[in-house]
C-alpha positions as CSV (number, residue, x, y, z in Angstrom):
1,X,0.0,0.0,0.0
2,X,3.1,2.1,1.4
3,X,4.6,1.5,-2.6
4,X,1.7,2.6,-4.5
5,X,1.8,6.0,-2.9
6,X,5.1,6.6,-3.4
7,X,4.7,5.5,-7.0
8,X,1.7,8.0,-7.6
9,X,3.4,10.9,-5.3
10,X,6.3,10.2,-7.6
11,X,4.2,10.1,-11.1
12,X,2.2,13.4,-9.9
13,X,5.2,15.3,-8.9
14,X,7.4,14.4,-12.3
15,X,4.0,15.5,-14.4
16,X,4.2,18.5,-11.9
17,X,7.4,19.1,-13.0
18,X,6.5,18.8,-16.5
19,X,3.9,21.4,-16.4
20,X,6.0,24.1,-14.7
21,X,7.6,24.3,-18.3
22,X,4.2,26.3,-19.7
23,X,5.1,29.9,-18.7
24,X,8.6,29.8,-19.4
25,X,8.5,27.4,-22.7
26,X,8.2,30.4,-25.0
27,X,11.4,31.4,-24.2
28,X,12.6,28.0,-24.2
29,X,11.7,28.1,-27.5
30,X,13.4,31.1,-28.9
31,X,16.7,29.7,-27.4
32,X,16.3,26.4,-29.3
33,X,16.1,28.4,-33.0
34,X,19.1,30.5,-31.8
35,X,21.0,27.7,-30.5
36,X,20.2,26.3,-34.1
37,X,21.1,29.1,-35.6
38,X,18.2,31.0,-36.8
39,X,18.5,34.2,-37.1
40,X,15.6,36.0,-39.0
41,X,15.6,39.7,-38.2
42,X,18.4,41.3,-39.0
43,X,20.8,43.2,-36.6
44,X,20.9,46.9,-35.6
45,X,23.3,49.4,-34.9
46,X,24.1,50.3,-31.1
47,X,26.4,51.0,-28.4
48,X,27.1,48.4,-25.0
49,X,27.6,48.6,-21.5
50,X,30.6,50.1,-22.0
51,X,30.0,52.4,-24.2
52,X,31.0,50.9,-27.4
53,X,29.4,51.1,-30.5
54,X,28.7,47.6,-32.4
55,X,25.5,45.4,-34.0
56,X,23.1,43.6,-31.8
57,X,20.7,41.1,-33.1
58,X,17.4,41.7,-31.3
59,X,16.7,40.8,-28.2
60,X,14.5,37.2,-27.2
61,X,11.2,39.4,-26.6
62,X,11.7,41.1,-30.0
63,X,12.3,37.0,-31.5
64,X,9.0,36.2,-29.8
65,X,6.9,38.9,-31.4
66,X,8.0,38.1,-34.4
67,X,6.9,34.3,-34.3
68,X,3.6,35.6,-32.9
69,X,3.2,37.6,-35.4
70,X,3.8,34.2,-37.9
71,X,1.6,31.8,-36.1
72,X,0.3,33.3,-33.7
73,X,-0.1,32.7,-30.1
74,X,-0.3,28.4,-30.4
75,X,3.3,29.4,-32.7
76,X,4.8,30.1,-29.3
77,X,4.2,26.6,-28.1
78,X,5.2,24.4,-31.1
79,X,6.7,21.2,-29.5
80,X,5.3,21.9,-25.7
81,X,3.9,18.1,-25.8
82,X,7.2,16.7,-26.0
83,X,8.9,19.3,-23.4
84,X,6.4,18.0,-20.8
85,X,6.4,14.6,-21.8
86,X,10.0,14.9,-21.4
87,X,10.7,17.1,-18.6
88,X,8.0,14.3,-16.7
89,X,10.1,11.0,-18.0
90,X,13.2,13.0,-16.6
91,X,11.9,14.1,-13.3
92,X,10.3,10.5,-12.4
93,X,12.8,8.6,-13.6
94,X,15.4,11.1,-11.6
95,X,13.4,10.3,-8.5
96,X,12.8,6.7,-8.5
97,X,16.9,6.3,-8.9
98,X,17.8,8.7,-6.2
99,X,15.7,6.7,-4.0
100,X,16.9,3.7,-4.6
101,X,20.3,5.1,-4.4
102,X,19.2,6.6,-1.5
103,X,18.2,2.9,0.0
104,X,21.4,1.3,-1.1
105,X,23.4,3.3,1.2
106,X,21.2,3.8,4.1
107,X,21.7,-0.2,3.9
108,X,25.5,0.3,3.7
109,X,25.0,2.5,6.5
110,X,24.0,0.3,9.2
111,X,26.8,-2.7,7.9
112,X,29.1,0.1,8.8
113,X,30.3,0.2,12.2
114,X,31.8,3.7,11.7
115,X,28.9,6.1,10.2
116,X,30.6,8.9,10.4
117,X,32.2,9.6,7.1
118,X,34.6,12.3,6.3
119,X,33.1,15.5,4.9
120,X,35.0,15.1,1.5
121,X,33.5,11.7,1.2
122,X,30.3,12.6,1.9
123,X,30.1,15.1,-0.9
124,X,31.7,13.1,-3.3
125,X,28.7,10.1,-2.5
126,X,26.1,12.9,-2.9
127,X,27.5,14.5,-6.1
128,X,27.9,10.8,-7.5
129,X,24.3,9.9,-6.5
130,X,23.1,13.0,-8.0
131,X,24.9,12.4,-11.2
132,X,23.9,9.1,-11.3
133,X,20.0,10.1,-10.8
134,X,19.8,12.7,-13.8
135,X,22.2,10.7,-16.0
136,X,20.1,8.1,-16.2
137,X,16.5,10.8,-15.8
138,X,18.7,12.3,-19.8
139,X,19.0,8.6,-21.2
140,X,15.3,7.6,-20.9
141,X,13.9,11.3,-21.7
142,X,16.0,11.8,-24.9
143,X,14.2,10.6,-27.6
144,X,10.9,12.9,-26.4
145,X,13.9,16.0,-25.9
146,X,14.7,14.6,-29.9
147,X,11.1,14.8,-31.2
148,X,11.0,18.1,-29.4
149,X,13.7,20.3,-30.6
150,X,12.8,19.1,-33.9
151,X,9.8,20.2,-33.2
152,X,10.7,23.4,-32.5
153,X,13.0,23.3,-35.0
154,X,10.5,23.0,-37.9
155,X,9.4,26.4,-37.7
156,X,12.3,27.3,-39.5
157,X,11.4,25.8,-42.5
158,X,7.7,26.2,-42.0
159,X,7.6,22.2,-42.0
160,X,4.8,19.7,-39.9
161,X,6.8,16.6,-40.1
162,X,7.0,16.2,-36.1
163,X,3.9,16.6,-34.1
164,X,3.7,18.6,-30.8
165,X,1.7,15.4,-29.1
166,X,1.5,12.9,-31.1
167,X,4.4,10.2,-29.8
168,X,4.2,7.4,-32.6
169,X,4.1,9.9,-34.8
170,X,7.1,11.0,-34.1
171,X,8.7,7.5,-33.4
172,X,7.6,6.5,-37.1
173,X,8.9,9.7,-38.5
174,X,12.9,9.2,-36.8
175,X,12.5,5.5,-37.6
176,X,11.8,5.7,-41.1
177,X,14.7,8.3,-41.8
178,X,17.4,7.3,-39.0
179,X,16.5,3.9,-37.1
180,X,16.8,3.7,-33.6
181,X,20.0,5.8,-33.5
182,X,18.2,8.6,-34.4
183,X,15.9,8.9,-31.3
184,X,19.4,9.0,-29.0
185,X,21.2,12.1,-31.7
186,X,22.8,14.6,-29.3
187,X,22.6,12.3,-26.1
188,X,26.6,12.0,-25.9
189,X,27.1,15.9,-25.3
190,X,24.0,16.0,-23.1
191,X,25.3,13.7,-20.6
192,X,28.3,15.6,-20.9
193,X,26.4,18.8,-20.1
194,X,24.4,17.1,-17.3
195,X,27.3,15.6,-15.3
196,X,29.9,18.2,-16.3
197,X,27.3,21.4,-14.5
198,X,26.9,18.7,-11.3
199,X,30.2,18.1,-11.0
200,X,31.3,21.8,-11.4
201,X,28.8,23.7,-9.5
202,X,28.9,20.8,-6.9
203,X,33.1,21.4,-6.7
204,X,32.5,25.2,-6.6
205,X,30.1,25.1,-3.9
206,X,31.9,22.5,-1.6
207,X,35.1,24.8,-2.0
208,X,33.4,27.9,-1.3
209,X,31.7,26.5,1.8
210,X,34.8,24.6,3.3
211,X,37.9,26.9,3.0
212,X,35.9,30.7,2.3
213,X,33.1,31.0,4.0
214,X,31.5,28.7,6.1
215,X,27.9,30.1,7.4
216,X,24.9,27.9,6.3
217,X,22.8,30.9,6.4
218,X,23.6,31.7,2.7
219,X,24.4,27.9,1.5
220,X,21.4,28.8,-0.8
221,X,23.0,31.9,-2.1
222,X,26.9,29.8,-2.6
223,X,24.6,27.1,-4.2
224,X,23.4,29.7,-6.6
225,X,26.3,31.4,-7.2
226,X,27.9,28.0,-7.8
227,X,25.3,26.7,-10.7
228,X,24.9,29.8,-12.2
229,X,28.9,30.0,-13.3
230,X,28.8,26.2,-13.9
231,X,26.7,26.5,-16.4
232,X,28.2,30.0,-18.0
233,X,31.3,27.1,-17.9
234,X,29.1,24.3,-20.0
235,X,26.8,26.0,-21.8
236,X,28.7,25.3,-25.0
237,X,27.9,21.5,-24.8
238,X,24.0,22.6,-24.2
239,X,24.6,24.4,-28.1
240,X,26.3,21.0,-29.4
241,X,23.8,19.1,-28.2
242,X,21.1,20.9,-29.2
243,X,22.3,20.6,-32.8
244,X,23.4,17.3,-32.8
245,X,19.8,16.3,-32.0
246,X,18.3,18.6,-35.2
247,X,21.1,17.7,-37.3
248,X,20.5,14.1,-39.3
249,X,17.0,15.0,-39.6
250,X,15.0,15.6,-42.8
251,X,14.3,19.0,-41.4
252,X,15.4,22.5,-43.8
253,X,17.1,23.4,-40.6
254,X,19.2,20.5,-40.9
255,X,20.4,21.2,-44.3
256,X,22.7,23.7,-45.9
257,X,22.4,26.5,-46.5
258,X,21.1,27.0,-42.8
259,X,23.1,23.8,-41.1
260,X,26.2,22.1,-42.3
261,X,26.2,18.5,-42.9
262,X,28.0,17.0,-39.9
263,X,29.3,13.5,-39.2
264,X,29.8,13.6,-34.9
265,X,28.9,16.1,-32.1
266,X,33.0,16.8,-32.0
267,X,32.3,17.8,-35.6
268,X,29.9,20.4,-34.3
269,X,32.0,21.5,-31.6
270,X,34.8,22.4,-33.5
271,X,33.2,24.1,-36.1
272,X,31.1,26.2,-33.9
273,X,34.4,26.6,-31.7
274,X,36.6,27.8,-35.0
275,X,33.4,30.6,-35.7
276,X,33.4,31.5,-32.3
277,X,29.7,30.6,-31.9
278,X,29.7,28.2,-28.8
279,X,27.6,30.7,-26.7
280,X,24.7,31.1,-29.3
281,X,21.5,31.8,-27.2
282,X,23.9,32.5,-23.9
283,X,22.4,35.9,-23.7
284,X,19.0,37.1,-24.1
285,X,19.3,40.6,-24.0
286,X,22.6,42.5,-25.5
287,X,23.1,39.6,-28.0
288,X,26.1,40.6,-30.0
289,X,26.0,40.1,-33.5
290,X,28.3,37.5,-35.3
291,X,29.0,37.8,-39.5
292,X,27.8,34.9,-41.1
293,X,29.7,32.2,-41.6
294,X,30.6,32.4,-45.3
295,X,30.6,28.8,-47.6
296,X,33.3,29.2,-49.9
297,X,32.2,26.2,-52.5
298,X,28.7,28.0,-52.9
299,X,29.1,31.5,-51.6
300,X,26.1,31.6,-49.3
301,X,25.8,32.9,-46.3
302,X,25.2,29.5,-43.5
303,X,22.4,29.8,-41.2
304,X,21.1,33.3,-41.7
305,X,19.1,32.9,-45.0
306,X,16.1,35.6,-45.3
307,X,13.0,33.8,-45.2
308,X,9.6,34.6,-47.2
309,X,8.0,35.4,-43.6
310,X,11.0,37.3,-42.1
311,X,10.6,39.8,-45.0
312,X,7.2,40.7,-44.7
313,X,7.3,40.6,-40.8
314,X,10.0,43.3,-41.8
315,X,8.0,44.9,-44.8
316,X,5.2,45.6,-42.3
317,X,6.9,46.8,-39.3
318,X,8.3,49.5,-41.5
């Protein structure tokens, strides 16, 4: 009786979880196309922080009108059935492993006869377990994260191959053009991303609170501090891997001229690392502009081609 509970607390909270993505998933959204490289309005003269003056592309609000203004208000949402779906796979799958985790060494506990481990070990056991946990929350999610960047992805060539909630679908759509590797594209990187942030903000935090300041009143604030420059460190692999799972697909997005054809995720990474492009979609205000990359064989600019919409979004906001 004690199990079922725990199993439908568990299943309630994940969906829960899941759900929590509505009010932010627009923004979500624009950060996918970026990350992908879509950039539809074109950039505008202005000056920084500091004073300098230098192009901007428009900011994410600016990105979001402008998809309104395409599809309207459902636009905004393209691919939010496979967010939640995923985001829910994630979180109950996270859960039931960090419980059983959890479990394993409480048994482990009481064959000890010393419980008292050393500080060090402790945190390494708890950033392990929670490594563990979400590695394994990415592997069984991916294939729903797949189906819904591509999702997203599709608005940028106006396509309806993948559906926002309809799973086989989807599954029929990678399967015919991929096979079973195409539902796991990108996962490689994301792991990386995943255990790389734990590790890092977990390091940064642990450090901080043992040799700098040691008050738990603020271990919220170190723990924010901590996650928020971990993933300022990472972020890069969160642009890999967001292409990796778009690229291979049938998609227009996925082709040249707005993608190149690539052959690995370290194929990605260093081309996005030679153009200096490994914090697309870092910022959502200020966003710096960056000159196309230029294809010398056909002479077209990659990634920033003008489509039908953008120009009469443009023609009418003049």
């Amino acid at each position: 009786m004690d199990k079922t509970k725990k199993k439908e607390a568990s299943v309630s909270s994940a969906l829960s979880a899941g759900l929590f993505q509505l009010p932010f998933y627009p923004m979500t959204y624009v950060k996918v196309l970026i990350q992908a490289g879509h950039e539809p309005l074109p950039p505008f003269r202005s000056r920084s922080l500091f004073g300098r003056e230098q192009f901007f592309y428009p900011n994410n609000f600016s990105y979001m009108r402008y998809i309104y203004s395409v599809e309207g208000l459902t636009g905004l949402y393209r691919g939010i059935g496979m967010k939640i779906i995923s985001h829910s796979v994630a979180t109950f799958v996270y859960d039931k492993v960090n419980l059983m985790l959890e479990e394993t060494e409480q048994i482990e506990q009481e064959e000890k006869k010393d419980k008292n481990d050393d500080k060090f070990i402790v945190f390494i056991k708890q950033s392990s377990k929670e490594i563990t946990a979400r590695c394994w929350g990415v592997v069984f999610s991916h294939p729903f994260h797949v189906m819904g960047l591509r999702c997203m992805a599709q608005f940028i060539g106006g396509e309806t191959a993948y559906s926002s909630w309809n799973i086989f679908h989807n599954i029929s759509e990678i399967y015919r053009s991929e096979g079973v590797l195409g539902f796991f594209s990108g996962l490689i990187p994301r792991l990386l991303f995943e255990a790389s942030t734990i590790a890092l903000t977990s390091s940064l935090a642990y450090l901080i609170k043992t040799y700098i300041y040691e008050d738990k009143d603020i271990d919220a604030l170190i723990d924010l501090f901590s996650s928020l420059i971990s993933n300022s460190i990472t972020y890069p692999l969160s642009v890999v891997s967001t292409i990796s799972c778009i690229s291979g697909s049938a998609l227009m997005a996925a082709r040249p001229p707005r993608m190149l054809l690539y052959s690995s995720w370290i194929d990605i990474f260093r081309n996005l690392y030679e153009n200096n492009e490994l914090k697309r979609g870092a910022s959502s205000f200020f966003r710096v502009y960056q000159p196309p990359n230029i294809l010398q064989a056909t002479g077209f600019s990659l990634g920033q081609v003008p489509t039908n919409r953008a120009q009469k979004y443009l023609s009418k906001s003049e």
